[in-house]
One Martini backbone bead per residue (centre of mass of N, CA, C, O) as a GRO file, in nm:
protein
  231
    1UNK     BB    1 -24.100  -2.694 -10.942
    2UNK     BB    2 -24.439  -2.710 -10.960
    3UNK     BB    3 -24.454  -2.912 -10.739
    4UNK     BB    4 -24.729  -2.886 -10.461
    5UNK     BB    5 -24.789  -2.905 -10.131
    6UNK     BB    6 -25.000  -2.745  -9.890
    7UNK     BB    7 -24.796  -2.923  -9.619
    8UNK     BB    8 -24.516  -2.912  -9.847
    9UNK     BB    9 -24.201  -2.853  -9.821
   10UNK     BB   10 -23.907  -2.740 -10.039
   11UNK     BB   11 -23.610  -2.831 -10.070
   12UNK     BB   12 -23.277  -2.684 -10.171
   13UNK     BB   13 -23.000  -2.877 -10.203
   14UNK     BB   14 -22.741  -3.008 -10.096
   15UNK     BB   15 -22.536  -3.312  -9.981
   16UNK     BB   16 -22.319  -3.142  -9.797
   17UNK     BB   17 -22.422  -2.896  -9.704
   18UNK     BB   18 -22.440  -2.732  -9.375
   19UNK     BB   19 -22.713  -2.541  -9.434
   20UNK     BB   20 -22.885  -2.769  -9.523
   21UNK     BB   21 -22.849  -2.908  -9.249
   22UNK     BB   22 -22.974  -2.719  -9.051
   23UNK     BB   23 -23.263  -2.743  -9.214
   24UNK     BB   24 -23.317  -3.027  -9.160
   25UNK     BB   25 -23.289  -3.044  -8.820
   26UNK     BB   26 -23.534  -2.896  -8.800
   27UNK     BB   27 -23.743  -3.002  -8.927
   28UNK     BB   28 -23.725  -3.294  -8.758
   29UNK     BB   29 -23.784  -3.150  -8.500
   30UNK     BB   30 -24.063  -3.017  -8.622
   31UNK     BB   31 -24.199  -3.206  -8.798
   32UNK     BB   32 -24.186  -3.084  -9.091
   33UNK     BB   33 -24.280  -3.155  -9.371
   34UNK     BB   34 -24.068  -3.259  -9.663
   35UNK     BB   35 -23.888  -3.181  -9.947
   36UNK     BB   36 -23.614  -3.310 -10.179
   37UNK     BB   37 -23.363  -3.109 -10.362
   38UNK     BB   38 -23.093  -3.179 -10.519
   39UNK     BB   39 -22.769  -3.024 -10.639
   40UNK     BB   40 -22.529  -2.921 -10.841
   41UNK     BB   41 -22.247  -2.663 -10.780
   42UNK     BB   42 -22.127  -2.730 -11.102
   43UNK     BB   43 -22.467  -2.727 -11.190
   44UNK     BB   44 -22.644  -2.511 -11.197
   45UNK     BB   45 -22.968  -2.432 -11.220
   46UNK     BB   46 -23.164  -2.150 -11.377
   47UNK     BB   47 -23.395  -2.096 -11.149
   48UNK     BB   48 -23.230  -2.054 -10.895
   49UNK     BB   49 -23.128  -1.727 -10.964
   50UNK     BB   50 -23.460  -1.663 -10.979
   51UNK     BB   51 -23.496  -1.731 -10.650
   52UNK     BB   52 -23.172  -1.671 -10.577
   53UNK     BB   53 -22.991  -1.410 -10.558
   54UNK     BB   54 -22.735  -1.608 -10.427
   55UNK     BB   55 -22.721  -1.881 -10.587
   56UNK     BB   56 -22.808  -2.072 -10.329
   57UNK     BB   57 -22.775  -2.283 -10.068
   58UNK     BB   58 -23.053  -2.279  -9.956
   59UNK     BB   59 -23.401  -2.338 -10.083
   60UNK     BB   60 -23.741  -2.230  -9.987
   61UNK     BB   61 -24.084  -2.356 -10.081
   62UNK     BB   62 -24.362  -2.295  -9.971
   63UNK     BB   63 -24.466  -2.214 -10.257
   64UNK     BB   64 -24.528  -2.073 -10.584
   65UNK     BB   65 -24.449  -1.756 -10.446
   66UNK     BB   66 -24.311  -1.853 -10.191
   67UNK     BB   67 -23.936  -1.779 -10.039
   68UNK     BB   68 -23.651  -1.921  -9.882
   69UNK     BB   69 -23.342  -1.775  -9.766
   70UNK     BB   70 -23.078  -1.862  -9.578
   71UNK     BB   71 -23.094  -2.068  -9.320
   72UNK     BB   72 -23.161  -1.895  -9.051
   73UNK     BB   73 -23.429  -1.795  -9.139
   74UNK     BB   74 -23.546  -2.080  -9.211
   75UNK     BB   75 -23.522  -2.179  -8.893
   76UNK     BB   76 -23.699  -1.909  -8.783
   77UNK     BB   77 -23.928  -2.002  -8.911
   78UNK     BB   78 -24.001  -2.283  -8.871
   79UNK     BB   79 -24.011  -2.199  -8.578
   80UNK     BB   80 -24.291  -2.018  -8.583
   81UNK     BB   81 -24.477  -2.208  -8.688
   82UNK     BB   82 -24.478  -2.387  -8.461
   83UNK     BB   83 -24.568  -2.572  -8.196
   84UNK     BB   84 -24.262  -2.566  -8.136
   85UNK     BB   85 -23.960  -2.450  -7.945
   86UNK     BB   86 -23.584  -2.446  -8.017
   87UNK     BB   87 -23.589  -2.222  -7.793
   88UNK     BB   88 -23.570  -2.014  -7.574
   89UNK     BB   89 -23.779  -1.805  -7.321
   90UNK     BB   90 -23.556  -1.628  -7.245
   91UNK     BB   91 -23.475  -1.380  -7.421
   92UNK     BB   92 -23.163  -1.361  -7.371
   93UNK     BB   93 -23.113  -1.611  -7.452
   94UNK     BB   94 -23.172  -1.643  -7.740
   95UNK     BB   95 -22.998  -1.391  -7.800
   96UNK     BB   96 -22.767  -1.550  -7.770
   97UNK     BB   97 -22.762  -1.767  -7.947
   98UNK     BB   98 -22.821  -1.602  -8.191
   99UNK     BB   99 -22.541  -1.533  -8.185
  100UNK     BB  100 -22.375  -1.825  -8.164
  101UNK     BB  101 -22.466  -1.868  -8.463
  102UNK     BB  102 -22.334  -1.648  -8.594
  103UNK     BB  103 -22.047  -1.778  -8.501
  104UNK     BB  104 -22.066  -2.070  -8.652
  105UNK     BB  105 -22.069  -1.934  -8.913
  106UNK     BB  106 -21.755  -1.868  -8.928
  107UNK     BB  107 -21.681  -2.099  -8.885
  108UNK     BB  108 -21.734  -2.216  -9.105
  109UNK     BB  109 -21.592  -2.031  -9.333
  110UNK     BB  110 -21.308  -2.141  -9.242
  111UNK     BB  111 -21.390  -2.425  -9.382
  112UNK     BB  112 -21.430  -2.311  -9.649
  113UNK     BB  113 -21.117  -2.184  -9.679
  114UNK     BB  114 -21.003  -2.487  -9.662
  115UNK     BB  115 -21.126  -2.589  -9.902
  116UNK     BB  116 -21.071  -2.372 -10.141
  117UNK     BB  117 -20.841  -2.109 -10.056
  118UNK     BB  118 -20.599  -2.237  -9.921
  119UNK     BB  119 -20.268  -2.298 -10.109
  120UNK     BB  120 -20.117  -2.314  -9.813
  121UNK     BB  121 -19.957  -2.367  -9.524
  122UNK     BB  122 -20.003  -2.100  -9.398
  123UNK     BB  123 -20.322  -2.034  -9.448
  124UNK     BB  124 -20.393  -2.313  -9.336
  125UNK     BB  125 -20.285  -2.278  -9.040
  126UNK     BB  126 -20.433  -2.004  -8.958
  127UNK     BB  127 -20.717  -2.124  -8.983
  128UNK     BB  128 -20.700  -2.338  -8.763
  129UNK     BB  129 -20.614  -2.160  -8.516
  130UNK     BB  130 -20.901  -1.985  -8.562
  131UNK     BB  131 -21.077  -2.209  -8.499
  132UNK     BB  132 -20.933  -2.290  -8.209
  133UNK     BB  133 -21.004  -2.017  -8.101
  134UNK     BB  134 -21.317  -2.037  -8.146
  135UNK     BB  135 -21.351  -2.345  -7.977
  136UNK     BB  136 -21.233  -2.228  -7.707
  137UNK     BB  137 -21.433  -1.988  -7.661
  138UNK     BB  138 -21.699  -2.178  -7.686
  139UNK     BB  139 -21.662  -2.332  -7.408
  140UNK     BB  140 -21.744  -2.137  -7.195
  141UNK     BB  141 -22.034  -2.138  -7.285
  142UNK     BB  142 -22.093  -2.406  -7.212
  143UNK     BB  143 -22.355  -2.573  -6.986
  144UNK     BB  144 -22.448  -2.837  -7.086
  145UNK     BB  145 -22.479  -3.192  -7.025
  146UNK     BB  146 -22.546  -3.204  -7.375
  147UNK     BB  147 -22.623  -2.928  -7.448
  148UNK     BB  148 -22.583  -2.563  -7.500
  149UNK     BB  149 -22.753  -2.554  -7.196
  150UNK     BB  150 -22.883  -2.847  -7.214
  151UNK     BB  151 -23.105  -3.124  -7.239
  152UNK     BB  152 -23.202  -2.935  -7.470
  153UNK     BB  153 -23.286  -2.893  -7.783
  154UNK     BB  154 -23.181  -2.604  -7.950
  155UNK     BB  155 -23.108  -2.449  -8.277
  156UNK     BB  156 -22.781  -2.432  -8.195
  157UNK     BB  157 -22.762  -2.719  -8.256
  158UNK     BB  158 -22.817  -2.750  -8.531
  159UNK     BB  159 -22.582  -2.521  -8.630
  160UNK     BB  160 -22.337  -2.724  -8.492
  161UNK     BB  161 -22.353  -3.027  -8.623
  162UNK     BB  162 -22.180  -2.928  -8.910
  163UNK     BB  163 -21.911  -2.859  -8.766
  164UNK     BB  164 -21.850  -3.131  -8.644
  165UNK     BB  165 -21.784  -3.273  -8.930
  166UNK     BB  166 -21.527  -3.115  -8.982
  167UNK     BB  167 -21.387  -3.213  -8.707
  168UNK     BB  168 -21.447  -3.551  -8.794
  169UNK     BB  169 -21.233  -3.516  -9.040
  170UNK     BB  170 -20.981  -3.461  -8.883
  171UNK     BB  171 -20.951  -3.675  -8.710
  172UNK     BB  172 -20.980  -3.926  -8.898
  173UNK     BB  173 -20.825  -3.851  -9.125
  174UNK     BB  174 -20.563  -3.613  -9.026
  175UNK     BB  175 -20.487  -3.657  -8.689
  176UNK     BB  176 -20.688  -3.374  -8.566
  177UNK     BB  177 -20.751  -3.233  -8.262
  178UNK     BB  178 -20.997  -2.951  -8.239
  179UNK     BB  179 -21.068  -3.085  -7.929
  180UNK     BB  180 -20.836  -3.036  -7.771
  181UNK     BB  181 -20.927  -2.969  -7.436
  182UNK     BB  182 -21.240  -3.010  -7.501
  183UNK     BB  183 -21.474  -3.110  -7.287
  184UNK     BB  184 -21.730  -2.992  -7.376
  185UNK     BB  185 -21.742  -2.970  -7.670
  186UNK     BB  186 -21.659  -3.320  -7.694
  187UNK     BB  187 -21.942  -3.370  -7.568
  188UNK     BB  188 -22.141  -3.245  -7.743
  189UNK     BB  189 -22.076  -3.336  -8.012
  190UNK     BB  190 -22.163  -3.638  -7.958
  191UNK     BB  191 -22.432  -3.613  -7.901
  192UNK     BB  192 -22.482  -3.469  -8.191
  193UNK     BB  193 -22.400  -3.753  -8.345
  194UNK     BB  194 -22.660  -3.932  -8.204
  195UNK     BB  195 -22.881  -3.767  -8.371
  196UNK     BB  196 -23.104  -3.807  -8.574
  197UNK     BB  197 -23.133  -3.556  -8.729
  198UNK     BB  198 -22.831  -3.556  -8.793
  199UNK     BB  199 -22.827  -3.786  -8.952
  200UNK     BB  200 -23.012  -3.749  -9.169
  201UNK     BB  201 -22.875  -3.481  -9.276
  202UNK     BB  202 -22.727  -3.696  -9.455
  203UNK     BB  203 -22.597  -3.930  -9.656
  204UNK     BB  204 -22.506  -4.221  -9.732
  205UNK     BB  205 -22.153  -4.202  -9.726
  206UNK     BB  206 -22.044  -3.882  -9.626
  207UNK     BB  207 -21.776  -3.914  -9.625
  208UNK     BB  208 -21.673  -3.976  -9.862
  209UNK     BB  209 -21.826  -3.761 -10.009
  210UNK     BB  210 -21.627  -3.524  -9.880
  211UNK     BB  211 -21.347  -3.652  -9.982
  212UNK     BB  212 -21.380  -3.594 -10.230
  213UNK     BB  213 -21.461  -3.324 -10.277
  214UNK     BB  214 -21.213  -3.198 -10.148
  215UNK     BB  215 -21.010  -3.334 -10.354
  216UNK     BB  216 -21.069  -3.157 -10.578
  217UNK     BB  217 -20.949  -2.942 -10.463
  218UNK     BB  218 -20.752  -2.599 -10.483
  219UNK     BB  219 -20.583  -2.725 -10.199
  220UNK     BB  220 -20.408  -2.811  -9.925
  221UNK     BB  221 -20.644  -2.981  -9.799
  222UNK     BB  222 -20.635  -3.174 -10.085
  223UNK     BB  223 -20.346  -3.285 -10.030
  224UNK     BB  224 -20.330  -3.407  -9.770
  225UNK     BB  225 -20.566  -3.599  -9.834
  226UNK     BB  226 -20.460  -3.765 -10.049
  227UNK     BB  227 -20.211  -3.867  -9.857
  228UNK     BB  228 -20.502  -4.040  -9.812
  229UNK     BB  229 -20.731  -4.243  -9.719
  230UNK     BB  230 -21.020  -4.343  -9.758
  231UNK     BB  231 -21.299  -4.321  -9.517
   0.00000   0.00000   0.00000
């Protein structure tokens, strides 16, 4: 980890990670050269834990000496340092995006609960209610008629990105639609999921990869998982 190019950032993330989903996409779209090291999240290196206090991804490498965690601030990071921004200029806008992105945080909180702590059927049915009450609840707020307010990307989109993906495994894989009834919503996701930077933020193969991943786990959902053909 000690090879630096002076123009070059250096991601380290997991292959399937959401969190580091969106600092690709970010990066892609404000043109920022970077390296890419993924890691497995059952075998982490000791530098990980070295450089990042929460021993997770992302982690971006700035240079020898400085690095940031945590998605959300290395996205706001790369923001600031670009010549062009992902935010709205309108501080008020802005700043709601910025509440917004906390809520899709949460958002994905919840599908990590199915991936790997609801291990019941009740606690399973529980989270995915709390999912479209709050997918539903984001309905109201979008705007725009191609992205979340208007048809310029920006990093609100990012951020949402990898949350449509767990949306298109429920669809796809398990005949589950958590945007019936949201058609705004469902508007907003295809975009998203047609966007160049969006589609590379993740490996060829991504779908299965996924399936595999969710199935290896001991939850609700990696058993009904199972009990459907792979992607």
């Amino acid at each position: 980890m000690n090879d630096f190019s002076p123009d070059t950032f250096h991601l380290i993330g997991h292959k399937l990670c959401p969190y580091v989903q969106r600092v690709v996409i970010a990066l892609e779209e404000l043109n920022v050269p970077y390296n890419r090291t993924d890691i497995e999240l059952e075998n982490k290196p000791d530098w990980l834990e070295k450089l990042s206090p929460i021993n997770k991804v992302p982690l971006l490498l700035i240079n020898k000496d400085q690095y940031l965690f945590e998605s959300d601030v290395i996205c706001e990071y790369l923001n600031e340092i670009s010549s062009i921004s992902l935010h709205p200029k309108d501080p008020i806008q802005k700043a709601q995006h910025r509440a917004w992105i906390a809520f899709g945080s949460g958002i994905l909180q919840l599908f990590a609960n199915l991936i790997y702590n609801d291990k019941s059927e009740a606690s399973y049915q529980k989270t995915l209610q709390d999912i479209k009450q709050k997918l539903s609840f984001l309905e109201n707020q979008i705007t725009g008629s191609a992205y979340f307010t208007s048809t310029c990307f920006h990093l609100i989109d990012a951020s949402y990105g990898p949350i449509f993906r767990y949306v298109d495994y429920f669809k796809n894989h398990l005949n589950y639609d958590l945007l019936s009834n949201l058609k705004r919503t469902r508007n907003w996701a295809a975009h998203l999921r047609n966007r160049p930077s969006v589609i590379r933020a993740v490996p060829k193969g991504y779908n299965d990869q996924l399936y595999k991943f969710i199935a290896q786990n001991n939850s609700y959902l990696a058993q009904i998982s199972l009990n459907k053909p792979a992607l």
